[in-house]
Biopython code that builds the backbone (N, CA, C, O; Angstrom):
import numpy as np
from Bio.PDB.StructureBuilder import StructureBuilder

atoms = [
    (1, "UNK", "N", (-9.617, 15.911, 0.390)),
    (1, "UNK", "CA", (-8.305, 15.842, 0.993)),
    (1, "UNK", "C", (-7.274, 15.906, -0.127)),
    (1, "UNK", "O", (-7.209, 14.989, -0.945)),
    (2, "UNK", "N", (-6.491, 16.933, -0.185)),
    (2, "UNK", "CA", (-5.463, 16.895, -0.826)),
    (2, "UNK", "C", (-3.565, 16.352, -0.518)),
    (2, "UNK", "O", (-2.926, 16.924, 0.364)),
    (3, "UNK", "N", (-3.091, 15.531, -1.149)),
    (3, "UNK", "CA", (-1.929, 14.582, -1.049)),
    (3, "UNK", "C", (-0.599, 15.556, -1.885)),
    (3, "UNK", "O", (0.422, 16.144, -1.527)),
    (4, "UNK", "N", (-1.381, 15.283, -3.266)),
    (4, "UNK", "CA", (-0.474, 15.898, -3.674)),
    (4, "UNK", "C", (-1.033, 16.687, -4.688)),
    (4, "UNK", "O", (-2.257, 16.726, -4.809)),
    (5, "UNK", "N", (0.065, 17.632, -5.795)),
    (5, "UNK", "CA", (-0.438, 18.630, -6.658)),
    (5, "UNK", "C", (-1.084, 18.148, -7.262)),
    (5, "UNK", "O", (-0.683, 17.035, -7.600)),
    (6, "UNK", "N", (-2.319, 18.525, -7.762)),
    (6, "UNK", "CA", (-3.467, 17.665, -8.687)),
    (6, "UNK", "C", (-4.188, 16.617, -8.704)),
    (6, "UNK", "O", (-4.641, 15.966, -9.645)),
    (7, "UNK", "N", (-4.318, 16.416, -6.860)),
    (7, "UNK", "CA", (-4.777, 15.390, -6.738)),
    (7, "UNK", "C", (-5.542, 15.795, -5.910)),
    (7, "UNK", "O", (-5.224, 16.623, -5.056)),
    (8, "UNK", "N", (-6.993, 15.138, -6.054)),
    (8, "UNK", "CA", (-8.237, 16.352, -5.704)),
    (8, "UNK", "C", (-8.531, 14.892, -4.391)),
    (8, "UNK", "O", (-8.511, 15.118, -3.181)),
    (9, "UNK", "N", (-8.769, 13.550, -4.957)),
    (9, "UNK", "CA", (-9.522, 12.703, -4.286)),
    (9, "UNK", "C", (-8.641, 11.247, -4.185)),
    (9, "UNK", "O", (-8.641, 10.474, -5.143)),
    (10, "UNK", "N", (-7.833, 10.925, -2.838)),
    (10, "UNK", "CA", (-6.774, 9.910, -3.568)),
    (10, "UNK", "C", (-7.501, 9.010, -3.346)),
    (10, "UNK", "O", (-6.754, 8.037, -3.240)),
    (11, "UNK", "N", (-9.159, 8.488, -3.108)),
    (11, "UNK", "CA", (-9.458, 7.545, -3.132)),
    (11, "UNK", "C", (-10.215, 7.340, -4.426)),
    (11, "UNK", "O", (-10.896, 6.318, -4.507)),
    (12, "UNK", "N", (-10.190, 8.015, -5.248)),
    (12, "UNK", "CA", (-11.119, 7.829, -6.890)),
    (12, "UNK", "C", (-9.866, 6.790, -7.520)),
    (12, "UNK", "O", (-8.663, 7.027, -7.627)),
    (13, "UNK", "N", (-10.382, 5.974, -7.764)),
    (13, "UNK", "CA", (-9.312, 5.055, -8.352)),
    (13, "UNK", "C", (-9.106, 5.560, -10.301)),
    (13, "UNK", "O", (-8.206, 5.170, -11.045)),
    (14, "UNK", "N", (-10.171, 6.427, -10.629)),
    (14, "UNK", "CA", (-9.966, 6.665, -11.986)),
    (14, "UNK", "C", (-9.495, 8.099, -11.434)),
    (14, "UNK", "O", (-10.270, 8.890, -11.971)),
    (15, "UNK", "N", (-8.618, 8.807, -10.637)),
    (15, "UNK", "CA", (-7.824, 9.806, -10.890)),
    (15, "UNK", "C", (-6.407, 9.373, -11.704)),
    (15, "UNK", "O", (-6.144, 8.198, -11.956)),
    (16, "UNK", "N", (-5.717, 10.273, -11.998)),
    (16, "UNK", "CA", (-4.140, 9.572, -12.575)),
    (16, "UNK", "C", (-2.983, 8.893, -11.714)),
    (16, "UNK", "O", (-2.250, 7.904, -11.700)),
    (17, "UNK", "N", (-3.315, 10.168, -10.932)),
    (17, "UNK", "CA", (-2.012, 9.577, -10.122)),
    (17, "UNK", "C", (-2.015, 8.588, -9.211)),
    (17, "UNK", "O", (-0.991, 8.175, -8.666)),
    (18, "UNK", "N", (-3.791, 7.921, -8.881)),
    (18, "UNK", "CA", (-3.860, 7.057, -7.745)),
    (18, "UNK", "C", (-4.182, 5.723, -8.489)),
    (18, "UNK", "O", (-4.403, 4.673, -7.885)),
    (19, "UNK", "N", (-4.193, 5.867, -10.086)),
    (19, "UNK", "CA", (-4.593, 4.701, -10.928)),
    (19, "UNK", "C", (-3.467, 3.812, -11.170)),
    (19, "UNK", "O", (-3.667, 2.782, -11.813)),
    (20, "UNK", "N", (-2.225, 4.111, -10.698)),
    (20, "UNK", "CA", (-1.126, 2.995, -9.981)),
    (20, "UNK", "C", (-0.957, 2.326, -8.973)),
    (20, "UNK", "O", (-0.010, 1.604, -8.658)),
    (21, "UNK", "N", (-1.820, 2.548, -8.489)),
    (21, "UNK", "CA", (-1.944, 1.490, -7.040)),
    (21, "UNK", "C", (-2.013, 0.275, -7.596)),
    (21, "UNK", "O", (-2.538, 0.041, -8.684)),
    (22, "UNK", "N", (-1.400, -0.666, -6.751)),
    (22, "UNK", "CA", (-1.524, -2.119, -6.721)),
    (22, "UNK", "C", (-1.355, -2.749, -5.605)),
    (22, "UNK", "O", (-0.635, -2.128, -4.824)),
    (23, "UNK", "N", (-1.760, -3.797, -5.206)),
    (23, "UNK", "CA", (-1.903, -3.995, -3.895)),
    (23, "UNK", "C", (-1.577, -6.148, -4.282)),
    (23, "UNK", "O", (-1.584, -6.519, -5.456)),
    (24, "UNK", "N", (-1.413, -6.880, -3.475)),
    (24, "UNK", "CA", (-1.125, -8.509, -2.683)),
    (24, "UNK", "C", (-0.755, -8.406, -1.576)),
    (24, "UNK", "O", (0.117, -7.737, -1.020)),
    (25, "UNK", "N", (-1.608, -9.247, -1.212)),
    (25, "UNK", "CA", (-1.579, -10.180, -0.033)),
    (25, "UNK", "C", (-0.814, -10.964, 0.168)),
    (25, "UNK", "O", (-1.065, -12.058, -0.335)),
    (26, "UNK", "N", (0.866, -10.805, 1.218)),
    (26, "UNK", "CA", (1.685, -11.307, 0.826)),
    (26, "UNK", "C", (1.583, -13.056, 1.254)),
    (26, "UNK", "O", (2.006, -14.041, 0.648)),
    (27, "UNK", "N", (0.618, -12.896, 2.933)),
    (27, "UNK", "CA", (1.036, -14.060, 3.694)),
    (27, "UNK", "C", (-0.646, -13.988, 4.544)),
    (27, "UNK", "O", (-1.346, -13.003, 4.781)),
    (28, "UNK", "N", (-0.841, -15.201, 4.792)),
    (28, "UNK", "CA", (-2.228, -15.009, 5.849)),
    (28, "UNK", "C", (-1.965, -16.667, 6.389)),
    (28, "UNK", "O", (-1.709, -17.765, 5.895)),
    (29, "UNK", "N", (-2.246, -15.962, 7.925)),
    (29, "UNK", "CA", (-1.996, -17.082, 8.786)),
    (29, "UNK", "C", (-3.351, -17.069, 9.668)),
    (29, "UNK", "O", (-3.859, -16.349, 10.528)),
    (30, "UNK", "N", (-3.657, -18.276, 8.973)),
    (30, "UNK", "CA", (-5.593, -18.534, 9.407)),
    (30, "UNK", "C", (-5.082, -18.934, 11.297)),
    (30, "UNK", "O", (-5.779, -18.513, 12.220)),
    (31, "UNK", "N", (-4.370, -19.402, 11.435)),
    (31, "UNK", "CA", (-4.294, -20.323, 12.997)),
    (31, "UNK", "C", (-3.758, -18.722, 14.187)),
    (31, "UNK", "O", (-4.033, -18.680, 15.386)),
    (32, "UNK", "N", (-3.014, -17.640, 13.450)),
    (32, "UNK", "CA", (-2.282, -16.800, 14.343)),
    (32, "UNK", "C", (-3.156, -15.523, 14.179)),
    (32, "UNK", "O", (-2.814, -14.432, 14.635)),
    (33, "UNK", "N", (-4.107, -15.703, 13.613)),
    (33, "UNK", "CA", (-4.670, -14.341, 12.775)),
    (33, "UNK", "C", (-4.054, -13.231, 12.319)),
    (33, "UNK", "O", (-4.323, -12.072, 12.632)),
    (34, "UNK", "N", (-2.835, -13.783, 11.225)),
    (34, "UNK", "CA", (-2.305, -12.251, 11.192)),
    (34, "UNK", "C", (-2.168, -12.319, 9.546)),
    (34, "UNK", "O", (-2.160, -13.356, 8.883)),
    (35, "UNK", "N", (-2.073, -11.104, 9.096)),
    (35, "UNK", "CA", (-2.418, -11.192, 7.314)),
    (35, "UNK", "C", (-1.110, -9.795, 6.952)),
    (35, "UNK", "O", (-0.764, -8.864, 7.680)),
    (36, "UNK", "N", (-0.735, -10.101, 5.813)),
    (36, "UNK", "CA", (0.569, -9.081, 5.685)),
    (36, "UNK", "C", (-0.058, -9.105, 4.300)),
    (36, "UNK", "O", (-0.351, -10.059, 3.579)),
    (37, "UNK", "N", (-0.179, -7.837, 4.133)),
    (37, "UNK", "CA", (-0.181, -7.101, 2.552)),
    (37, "UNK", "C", (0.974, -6.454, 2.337)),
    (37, "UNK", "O", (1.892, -6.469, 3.157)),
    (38, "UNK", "N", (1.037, -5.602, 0.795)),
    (38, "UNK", "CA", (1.514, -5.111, 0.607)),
    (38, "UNK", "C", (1.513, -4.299, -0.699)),
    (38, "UNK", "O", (1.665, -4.884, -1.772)),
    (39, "UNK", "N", (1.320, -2.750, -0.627)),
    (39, "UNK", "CA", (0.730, -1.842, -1.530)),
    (39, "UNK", "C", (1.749, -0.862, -1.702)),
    (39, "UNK", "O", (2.427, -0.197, -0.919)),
    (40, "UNK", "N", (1.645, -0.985, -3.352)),
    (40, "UNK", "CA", (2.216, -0.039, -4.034)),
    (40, "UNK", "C", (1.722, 0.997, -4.864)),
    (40, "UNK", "O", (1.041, 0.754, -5.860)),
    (41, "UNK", "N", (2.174, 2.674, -4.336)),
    (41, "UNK", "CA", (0.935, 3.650, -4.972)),
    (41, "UNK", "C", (1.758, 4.063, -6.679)),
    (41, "UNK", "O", (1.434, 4.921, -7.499)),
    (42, "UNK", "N", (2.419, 3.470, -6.698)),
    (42, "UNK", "CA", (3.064, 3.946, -8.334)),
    (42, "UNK", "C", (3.685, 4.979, -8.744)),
    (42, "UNK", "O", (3.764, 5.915, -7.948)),
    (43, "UNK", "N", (4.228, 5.107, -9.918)),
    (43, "UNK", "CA", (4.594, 6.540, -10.270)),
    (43, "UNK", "C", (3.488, 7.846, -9.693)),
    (43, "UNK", "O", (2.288, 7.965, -9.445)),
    (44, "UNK", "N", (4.720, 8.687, -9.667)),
    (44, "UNK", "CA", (3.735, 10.287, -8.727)),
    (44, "UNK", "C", (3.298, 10.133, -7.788)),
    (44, "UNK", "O", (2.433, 10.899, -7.365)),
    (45, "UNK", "N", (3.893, 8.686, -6.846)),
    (45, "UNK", "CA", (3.570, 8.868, -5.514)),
    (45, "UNK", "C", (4.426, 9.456, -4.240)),
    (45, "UNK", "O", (3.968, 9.343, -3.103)),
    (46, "UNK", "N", (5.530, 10.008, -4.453)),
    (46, "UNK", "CA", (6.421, 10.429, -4.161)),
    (46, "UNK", "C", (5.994, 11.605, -3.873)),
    (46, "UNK", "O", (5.247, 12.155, -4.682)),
    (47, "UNK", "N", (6.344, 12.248, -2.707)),
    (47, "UNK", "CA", (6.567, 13.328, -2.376)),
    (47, "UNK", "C", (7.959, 14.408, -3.619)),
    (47, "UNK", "O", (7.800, 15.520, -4.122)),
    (48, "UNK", "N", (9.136, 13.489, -3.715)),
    (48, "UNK", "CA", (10.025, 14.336, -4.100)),
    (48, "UNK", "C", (10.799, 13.475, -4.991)),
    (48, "UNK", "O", (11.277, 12.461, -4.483)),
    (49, "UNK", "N", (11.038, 13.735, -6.413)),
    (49, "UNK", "CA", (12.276, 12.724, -6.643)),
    (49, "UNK", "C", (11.475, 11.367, -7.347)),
    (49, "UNK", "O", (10.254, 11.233, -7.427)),
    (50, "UNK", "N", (12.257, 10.650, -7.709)),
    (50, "UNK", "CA", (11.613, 9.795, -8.855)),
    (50, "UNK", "C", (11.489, 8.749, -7.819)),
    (50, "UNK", "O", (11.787, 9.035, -6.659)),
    (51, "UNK", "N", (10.956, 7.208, -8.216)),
    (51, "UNK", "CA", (10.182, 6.186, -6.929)),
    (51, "UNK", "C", (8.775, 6.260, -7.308)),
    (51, "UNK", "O", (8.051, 7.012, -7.961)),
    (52, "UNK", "N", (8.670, 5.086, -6.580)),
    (52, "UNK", "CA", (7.232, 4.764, -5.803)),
    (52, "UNK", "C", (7.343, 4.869, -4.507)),
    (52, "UNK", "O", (8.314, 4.967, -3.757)),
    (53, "UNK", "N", (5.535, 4.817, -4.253)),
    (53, "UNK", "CA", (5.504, 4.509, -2.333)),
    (53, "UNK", "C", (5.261, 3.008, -2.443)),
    (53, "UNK", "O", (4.757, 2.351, -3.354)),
    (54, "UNK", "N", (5.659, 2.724, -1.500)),
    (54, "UNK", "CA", (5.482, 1.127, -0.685)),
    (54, "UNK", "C", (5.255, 1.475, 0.432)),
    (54, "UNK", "O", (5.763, 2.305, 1.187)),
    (55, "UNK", "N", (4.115, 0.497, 0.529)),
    (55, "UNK", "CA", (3.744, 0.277, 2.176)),
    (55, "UNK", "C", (3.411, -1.010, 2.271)),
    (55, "UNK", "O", (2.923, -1.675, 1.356)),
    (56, "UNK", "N", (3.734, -1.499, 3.680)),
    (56, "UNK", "CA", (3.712, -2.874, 4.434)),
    (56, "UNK", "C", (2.579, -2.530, 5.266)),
    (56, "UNK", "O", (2.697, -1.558, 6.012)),
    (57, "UNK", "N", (1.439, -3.223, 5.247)),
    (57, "UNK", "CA", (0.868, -4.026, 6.026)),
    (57, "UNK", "C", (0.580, -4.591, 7.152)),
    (57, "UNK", "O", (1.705, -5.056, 7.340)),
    (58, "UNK", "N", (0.093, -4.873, 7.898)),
    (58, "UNK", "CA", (0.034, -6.105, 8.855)),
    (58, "UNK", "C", (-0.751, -5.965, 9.805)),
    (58, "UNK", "O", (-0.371, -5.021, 10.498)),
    (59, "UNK", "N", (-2.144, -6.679, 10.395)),
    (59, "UNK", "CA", (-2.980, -6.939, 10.672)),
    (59, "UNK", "C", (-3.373, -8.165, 11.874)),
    (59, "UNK", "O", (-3.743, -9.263, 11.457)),
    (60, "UNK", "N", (-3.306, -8.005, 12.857)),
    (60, "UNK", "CA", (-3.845, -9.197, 14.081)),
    (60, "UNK", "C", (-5.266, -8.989, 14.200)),
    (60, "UNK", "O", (-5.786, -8.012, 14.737)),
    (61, "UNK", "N", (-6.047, -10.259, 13.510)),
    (61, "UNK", "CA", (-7.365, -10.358, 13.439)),
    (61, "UNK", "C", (-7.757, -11.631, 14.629)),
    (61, "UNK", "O", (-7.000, -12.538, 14.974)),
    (62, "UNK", "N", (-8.827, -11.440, 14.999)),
    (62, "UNK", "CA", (-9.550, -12.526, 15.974)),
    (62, "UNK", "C", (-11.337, -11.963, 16.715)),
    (62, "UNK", "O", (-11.903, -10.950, 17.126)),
    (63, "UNK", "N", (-11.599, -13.480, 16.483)),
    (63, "UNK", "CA", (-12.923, -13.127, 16.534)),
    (63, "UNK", "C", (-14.126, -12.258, 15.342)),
    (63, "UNK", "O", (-15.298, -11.904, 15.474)),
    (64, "UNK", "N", (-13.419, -12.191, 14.531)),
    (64, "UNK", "CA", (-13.646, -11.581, 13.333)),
    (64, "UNK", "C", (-13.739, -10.004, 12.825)),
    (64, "UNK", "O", (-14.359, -9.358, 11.980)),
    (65, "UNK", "N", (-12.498, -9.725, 14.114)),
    (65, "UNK", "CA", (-12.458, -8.174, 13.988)),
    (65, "UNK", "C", (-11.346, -7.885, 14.059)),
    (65, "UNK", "O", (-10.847, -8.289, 15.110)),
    (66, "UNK", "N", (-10.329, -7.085, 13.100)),
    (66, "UNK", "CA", (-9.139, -6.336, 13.480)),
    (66, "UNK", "C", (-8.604, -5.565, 14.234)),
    (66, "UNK", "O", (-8.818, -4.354, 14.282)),
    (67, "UNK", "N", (-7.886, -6.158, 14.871)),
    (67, "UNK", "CA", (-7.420, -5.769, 16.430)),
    (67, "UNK", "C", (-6.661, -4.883, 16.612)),
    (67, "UNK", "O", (-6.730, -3.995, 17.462)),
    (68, "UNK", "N", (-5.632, -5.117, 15.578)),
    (68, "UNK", "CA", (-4.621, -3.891, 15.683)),
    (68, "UNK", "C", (-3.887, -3.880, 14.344)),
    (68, "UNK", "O", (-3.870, -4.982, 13.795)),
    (69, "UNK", "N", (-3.170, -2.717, 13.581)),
    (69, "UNK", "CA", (-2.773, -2.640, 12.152)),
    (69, "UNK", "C", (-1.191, -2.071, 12.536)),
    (69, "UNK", "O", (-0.924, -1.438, 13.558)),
    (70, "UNK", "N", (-0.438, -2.367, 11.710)),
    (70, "UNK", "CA", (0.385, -1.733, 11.514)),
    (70, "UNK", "C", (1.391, -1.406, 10.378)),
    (70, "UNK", "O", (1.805, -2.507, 10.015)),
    (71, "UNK", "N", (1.899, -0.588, 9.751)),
    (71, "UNK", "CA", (2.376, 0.220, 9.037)),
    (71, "UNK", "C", (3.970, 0.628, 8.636)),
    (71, "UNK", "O", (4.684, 1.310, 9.371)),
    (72, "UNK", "N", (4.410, 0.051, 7.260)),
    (72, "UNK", "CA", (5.553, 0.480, 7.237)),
    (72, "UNK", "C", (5.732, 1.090, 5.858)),
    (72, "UNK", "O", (5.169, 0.428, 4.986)),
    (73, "UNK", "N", (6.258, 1.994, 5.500)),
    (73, "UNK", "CA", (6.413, 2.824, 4.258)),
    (73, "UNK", "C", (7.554, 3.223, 4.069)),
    (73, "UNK", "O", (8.239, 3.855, 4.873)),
    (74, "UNK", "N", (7.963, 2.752, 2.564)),
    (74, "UNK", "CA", (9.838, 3.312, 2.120)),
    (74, "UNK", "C", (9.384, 3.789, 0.704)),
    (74, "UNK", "O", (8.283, 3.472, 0.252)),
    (75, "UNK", "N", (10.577, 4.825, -0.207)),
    (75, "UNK", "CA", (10.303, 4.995, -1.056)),
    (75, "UNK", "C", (11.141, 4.060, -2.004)),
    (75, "UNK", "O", (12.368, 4.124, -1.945)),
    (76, "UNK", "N", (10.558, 3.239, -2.831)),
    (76, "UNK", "CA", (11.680, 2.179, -3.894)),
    (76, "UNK", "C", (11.606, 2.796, -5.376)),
    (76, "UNK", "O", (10.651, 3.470, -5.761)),
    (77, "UNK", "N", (12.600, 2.520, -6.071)),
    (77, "UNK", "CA", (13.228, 2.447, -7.744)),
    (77, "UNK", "C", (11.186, 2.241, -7.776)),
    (77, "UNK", "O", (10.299, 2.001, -6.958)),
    (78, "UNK", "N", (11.313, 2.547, -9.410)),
    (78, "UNK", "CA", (9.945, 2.163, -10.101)),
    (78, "UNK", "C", (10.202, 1.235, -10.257)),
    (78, "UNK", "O", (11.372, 0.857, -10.307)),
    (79, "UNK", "N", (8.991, 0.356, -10.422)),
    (79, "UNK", "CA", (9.241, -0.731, -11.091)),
    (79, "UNK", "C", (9.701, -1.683, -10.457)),
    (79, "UNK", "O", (9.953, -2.742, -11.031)),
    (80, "UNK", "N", (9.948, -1.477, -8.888)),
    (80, "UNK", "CA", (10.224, -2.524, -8.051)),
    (80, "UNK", "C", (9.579, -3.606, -7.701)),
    (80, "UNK", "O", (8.858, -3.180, -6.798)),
    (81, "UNK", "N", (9.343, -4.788, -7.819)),
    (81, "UNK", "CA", (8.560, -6.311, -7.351)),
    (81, "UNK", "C", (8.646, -6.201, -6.071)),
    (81, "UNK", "O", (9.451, -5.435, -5.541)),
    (82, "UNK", "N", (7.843, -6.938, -5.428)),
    (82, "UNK", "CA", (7.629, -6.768, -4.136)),
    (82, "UNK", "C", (8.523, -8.015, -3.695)),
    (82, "UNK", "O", (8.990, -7.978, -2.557)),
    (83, "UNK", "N", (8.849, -9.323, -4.658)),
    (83, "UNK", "CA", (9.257, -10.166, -4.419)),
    (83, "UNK", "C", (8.666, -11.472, -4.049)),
    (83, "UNK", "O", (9.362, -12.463, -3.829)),
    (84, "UNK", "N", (7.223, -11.462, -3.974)),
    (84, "UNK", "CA", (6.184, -12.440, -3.885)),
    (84, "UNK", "C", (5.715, -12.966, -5.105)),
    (84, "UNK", "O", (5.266, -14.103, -5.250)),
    (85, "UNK", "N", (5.816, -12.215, -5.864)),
    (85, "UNK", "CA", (5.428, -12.447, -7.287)),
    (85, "UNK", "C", (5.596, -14.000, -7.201)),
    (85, "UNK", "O", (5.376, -14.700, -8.189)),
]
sb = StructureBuilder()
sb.init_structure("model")
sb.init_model(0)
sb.init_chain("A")
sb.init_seg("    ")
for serial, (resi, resn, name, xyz) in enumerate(atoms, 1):
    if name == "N":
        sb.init_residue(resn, " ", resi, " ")
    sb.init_atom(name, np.array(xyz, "f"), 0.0, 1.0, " ", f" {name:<3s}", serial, name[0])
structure = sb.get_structure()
């Protein structure tokens, strides 16, 4: 599957451009089952223009299976904290 120019496999974590990923777990709520991450693919994750990708998270687990996911993605400055730090 190709993403972007020169990027053969974005799940090989020793490619270049996917070796900026970083990822935390912002919040997990054992009693509501719901868990919020939050992943950042790094420089050259951008479609266009300088940035990173960010994506949000979020997960309703029960019974020990994930029920439903959902998804939010903006492009931020490099070098942006997620703010959990």
């Amino acid at each position: 599957m190709h993403f972007f120019p020169g990027l053969s496999d974005y799940e090989n974590p020793n490619d270049s451009k996917a070796g900026g990923i970083t990822q935390r777990v912002m919040a997990v709520d054992e009693e509501m089952g719901v868990v919020a991450i939050r992943m950042n693919f790094g420089p050259g994750s951008t479609f266009r223009g300088g940035g990173e990708l960010d994506v949000f998270h979020s997960f309703k687990i029960y019974d020990g299976v994930i029920r439903a996911a959902e998804a939010f993605f903006k492009q931020v400055p490099a070098g942006t904290k997620s703010g959990w730090e």
